[in-house]
N, C-alpha and C positions, 0 to 999 in steps of 0.2 A: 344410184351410187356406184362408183369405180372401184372395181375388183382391188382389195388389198394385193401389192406385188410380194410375191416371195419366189425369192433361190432355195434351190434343194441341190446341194453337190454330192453327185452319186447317183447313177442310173441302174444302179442294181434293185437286188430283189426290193429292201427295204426304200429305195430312196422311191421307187415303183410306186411302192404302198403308201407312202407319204402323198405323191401326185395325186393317186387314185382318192384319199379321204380328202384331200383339200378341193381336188375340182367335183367331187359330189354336191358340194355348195355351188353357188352362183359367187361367193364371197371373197374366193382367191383366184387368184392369176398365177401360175409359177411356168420360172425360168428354172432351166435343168443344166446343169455344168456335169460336165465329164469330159475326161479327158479322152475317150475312144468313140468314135465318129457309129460305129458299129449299135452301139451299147444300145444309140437313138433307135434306131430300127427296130427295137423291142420295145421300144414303150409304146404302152396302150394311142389310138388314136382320139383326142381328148381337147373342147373347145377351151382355150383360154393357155397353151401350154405351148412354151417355145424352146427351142436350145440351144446351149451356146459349149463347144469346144474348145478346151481350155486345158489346161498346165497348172494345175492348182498350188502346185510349190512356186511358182510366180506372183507374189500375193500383190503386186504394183497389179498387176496385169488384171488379178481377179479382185482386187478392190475398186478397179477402174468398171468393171463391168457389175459388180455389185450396187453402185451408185445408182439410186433410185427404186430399189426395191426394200421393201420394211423391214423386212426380216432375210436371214439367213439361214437354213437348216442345213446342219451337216452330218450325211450317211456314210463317211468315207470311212475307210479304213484307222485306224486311232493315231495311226505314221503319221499321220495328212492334216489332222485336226488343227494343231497347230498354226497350220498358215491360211486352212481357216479363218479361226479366231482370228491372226493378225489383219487376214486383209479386211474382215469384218468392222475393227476397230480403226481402222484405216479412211473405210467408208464412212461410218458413222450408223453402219448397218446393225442390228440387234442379231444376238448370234446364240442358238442354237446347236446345242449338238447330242448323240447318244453314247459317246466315248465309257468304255470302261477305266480306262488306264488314268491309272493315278497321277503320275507325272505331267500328262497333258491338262487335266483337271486344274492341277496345281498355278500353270503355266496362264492356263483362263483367269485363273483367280488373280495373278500380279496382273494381268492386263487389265482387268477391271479396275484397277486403282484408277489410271485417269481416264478410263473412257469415260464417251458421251451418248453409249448407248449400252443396252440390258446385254449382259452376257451368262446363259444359263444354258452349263454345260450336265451331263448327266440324265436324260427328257428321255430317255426309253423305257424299260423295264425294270433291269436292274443292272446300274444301279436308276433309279428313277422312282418310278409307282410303288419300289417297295418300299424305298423310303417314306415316301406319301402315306402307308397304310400302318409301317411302323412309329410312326410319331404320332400320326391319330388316336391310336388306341395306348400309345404311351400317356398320352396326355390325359387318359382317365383316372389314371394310378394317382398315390398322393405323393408315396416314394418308390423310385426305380429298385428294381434289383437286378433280372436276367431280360434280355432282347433277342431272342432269335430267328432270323431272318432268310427264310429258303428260297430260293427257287431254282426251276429247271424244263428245259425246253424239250422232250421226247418223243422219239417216234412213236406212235402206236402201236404201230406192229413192228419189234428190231427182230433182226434175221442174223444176228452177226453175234461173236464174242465180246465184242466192244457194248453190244448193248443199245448201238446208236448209230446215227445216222448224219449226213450235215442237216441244220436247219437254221445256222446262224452264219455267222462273219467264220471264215476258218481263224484269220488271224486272231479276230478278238478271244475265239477259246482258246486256243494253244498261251496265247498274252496272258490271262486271267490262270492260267492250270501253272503258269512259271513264276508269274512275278510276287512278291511276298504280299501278303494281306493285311490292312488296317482292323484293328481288333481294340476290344475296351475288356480287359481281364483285374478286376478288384481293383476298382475306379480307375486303374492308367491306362492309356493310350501306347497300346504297344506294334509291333511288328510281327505279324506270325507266319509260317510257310503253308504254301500252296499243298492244297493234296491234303493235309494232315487234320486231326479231330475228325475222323469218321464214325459215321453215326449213323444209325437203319430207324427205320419207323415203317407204316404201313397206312394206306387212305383207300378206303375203300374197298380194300382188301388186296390191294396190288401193295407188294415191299420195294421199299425205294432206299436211298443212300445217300447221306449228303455228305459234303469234306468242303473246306478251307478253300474259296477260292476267291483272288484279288479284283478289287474294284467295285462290287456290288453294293457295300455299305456304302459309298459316295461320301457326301459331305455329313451323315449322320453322329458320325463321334465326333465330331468337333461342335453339331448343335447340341447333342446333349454331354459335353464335358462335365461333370463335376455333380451330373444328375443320374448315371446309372453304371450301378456294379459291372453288369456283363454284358456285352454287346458285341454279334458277332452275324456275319453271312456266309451262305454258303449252299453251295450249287447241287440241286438234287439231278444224282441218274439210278440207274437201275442197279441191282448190289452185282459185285464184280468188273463197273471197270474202271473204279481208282487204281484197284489195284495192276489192271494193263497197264494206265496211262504213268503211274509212277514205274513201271520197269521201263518203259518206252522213254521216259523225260529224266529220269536219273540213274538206272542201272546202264542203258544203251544212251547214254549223254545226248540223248538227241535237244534236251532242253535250249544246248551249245549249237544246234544246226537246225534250228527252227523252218529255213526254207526246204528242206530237204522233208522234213514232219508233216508239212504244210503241202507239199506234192503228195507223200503216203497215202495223208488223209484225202486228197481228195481226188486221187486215183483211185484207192480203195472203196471210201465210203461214200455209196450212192444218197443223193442228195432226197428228199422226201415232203412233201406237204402237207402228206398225213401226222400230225403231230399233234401235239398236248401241253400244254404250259401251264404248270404247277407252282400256287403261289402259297406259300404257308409264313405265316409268324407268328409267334408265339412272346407272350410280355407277362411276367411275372413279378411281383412285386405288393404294394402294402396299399390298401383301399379300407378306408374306414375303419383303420386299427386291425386288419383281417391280411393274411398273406394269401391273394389271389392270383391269379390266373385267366386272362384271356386271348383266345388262338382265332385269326383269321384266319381261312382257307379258302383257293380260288381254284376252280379247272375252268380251260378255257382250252376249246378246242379249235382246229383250222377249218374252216368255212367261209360260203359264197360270199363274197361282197362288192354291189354293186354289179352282179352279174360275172364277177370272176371269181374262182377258186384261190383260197390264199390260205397258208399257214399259219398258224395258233401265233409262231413268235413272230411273222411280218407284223399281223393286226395288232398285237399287243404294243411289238415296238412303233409301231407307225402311229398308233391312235394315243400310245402318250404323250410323244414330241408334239403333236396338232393338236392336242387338248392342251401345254402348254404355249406352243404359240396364240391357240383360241383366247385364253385370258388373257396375253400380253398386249393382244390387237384390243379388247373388252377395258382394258386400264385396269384389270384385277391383279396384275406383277406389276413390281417396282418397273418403269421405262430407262432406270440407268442403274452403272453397277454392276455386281455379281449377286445373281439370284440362287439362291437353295431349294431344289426340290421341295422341299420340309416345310419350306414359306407355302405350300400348298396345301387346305383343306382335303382330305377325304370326300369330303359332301363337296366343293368344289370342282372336283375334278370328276366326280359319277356325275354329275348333273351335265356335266360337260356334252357336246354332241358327241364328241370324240371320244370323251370316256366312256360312253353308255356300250361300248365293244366291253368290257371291262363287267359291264352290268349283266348283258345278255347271254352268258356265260353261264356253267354249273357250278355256285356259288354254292358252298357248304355251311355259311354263313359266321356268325362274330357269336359264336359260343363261349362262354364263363365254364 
C-alpha cells in the first residue's frame, strides 16, 4: 500500500516532531514547507520526506503545491495559519492545525461552511487534548456545575526570576498572556483578561500557579453552551511570575510592542528540553443526586524518541495533531466540515499509536 501524503508547514522544533512520529510508520510520506532554505538542513535525515520552499502567505502558490497530498498540518506561527487554511481549502486538502488564537479558529470555522474537506483547527495540547479529557469526564456527570482546565509547559530545573525557560512558540505565549479569554461564568459565555483569577495549588509537593490565559478552551464553551455553570482555562507556572509578566505587558506597555518582548525573551531566556508538561482538570458537579468531584491529572516529561531527545511539550504537541490526523486517515472524523476536538473520545485517542505518548507518562490518574 502507498504511503498516505501529508504537508507539515513549518520546519521548526514542533513541525520536526510531527515528521519524526509520522515517518516512525511505514504509513506516511511528508512534504515539509518552509519558507527558509536553511531551516531544511536541520531536519533529521528520514526515508519518505521531501521539501518544498515556499512563501506561505501566497496561498495560490501553496495550494498549488498542496494538490495531491491528504492532509495538511500546520506548525506555523498563528500569523500564518490563516493562509494555511485558505490554501488548504483551495486545494481540497484536509487541514490541520495547533493555533491557540481565537480569531484564526474563528476564520477556519466560516471557511468550513463550504469546504469540501475536514478542517480541524486546535490538534495540540492546549487547546486540543485538554479539551478531549475535559468533555470525557464531563460526560459522566448528570448535571454540570464548575470545569477547570490547567495546563503548563516547565522547565525542570528554572534558574531565573521568571521561573522559566522557552519551550514553546515565543509568539504563541506572549499571543495567549495578551489577548482576552473565552470563559463560561453562571451559564454565560463571556470575555475575561489575560493574567487575572490567580490561583496556587500544589502536586506532588511542588506549588505551582495558574492565571487566565487566551485560547486554551478552544471550541469547548460553545459545545457545552447551556450545560455548565463554570468553565474556564488556564496556564500553570511556577508562583511569582504572573506577577513579572503583568509588570512587563501592562505597567511597561510592552503588551503595545510585542516585537520588541518577543526579542527580550529570547535573548534573555535560554531555550531548554528539559521540561514538564502538566495536565490537571477538575469537573464538578451532580452524579446520582450527590454533588461530586472528579480530577484528571498528567506529568509528562521530555524523553528519547525514536532515538532522539525531545521535550515534554514537542511530544505532547506533535503526538496530538498525528493522533488526529491518524483517525481522520482511519474514517473515525467527519472527512468534511469543521471538526471539534471534543468530537474525540478519550478512549479514542489513548488507544491511538500517537496518543499512547500521552499513556506512557506519570499518570496520577482519574480520582473521585
Amino acid at each position: 500500500m502507498n504511503p498516505t501524503k501529508i504537508a507539515v508547514i513549518g520546519a521548526g522544533k514542533i513541525g520536526t516532531m510531527i515528521l519524526e512520529l509520522l515517518l516512525s510508520t511505514e504509513d506516511f510520506a511528508v512534504t515539509v514547507f518552509d519558507a527558509s532554505e536553511d531551516q531544511f538542513a536541520l531536519l533529521p535525515a528520514l526515508p519518505r520526506l521531501s521539501t518544498i520552499c515556499i512563501d506561505v502567505t501566497d496561498e495560490d502558490a501553496l495550494a498549488a503545491a498542496l494538490k495531491g497530498h491528504f492532509a495538511v498540518l500546520s506548525a506555523t506561527p498563528f500569523f500564518l495559519t490563516k493562509h494555511v487554511a485558505k490554501a488548504a481549502v483551495i486545494a481540497s486538502v484536509h487541514y490541520l492545525d495547533l493555533t491557540e488564537d481565537v480569531a484564526s479558529t474563528e476564520y477556519v470555522k466560516s471557511l468550513a461552511k463550504d469546504a469540501d474537506c475536514a478542517l480541524i483547527p486546535q490538534c495540540g495540547l492546549a487547546p486540543g487534548f485538554i479539551s478531549i479529557v475535559a468533555n470525557d469526564v464531563a460526560a459522566k456527570f448528570d448535571d454540570l456545575d464548575t470545569i477547570r482546565m490547567c495546563v503548563g509547559a516547565l522547565p525542570q530545573y528554572p534558574s531565573n526570576s521568571l521561573n522559566h525557560n522557552l519551550t514553546w512558540s515565543t509568539d504563541g505565549v506572549i499571543n495567549e498572556y495578551c489577548e482576552p479569554c473565552v470563559a463560561v461564568k453562571n451559564g454565560e459565555n463571556i470575555m475575561v483578561p489575560a493574567l487575572e483569577h490567580l490561583e496556587h495549588f500544589s502536586l506532588d509537593g511542588i506549588k505551582y500557579e495558574s492565571f487566565n490565559t487566551s485560547g486554551g478552551l478552544g471550541t469547548l464553551a460553545e459545545s457545552l453552551e447551556g450545560k455548565v455553570k463554570n468553565l474556564s482555562y488556564q496556564t500553570i507556572r511556577y508562583p511569582g511570575h504572573r506577577d513579572i509578566m503583568k509588570t512587563l505587558l501592562q505597567d511597561l506597555q510592552l503588551r503595545d510592542h510585542r516585537d520588541l518582548l518577543k526579542q527580550v525573551f529570547e535573548n534573555a531566556l535560554p531555550a531548554t528540553l528539559q521540561d514538564v508538561v502538566l495536565i490537571f482538570v477538575t469537573v464538578s458537579g451532580m452524579k446520582e443526586g450527590q454533588l461530586f468531584q472528579e480530577t484528571y491529572a498528567n506529568k509528562i516529561y521530555s524523553q528519547e524518541v525514536n532515538g532522539r531527545f525531545h521535550s515534554a511539550i514537542q511530544i505532547t504537541t506533535a503526538a496530538s495533531i498525528c493522533t488526529v490526523l491518524d483517525l481522520l486517515v482511519s474514517g473515525q472524523l467527519p472527512s468534511k466540515g469543521f471538526v471539534r476536538q471534543e468530537e474525540i473520545t478519550l478512549k479514542q485517542f489513548l488507544e491511538n499509536r500517537f496518543g499512547q505518548y500521552y499513556q506512557s507518562s506519570q499518570t496520577m490518574g482519574l480520582a473521585a
